[in-house]
C-alpha positions in Angstrom: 56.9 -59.2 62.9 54.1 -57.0 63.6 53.5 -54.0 65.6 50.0 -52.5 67.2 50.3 -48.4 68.1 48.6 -47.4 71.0 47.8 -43.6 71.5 46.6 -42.2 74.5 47.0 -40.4 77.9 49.9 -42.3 80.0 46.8 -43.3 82.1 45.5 -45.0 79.1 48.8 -46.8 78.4 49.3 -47.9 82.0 46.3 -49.6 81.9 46.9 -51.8 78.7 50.5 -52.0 79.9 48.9 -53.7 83.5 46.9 -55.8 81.1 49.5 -57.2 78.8 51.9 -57.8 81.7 49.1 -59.5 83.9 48.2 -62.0 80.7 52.1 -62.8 80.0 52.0 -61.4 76.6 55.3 -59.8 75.6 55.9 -56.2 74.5 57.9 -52.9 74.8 57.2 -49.6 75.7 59.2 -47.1 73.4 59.4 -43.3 73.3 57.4 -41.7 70.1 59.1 -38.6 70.2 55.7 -36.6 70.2 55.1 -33.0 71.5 54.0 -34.0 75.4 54.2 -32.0 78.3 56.8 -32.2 80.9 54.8 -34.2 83.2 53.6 -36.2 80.8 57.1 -37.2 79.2 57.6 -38.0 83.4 54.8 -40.5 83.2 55.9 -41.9 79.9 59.5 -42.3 81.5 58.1 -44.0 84.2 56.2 -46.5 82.0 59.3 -47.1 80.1 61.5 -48.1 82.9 59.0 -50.1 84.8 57.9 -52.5 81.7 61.8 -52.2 80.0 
């Protein structure tokens, strides 16, 4: 299988997270262990849960 890495703000990732799960294609949100800020890692989180 392959895998497509998206980098961004968690703004940026919300919005191709919208778009994947508004045109029924599958994937997963997973933490990349960066060097984020504490509200940052919140918004990741969030993104996480919702789409997991």
């Amino acid at each position: 299988m392959a895998k497509i890495e998206i980098k961004g703000s968690p703004e940026e990732l919300e919005r191709v997270t919208t778009f994947l799960a508004n045109n029924n294609i599958k994937f997963n949100v997973v933490n990349d262990y960066g060097n984020h800020s504490l509200d940052d890692i919140d918004r990741y989180q969030h993104l996480m849960r919702k789409y997991t």
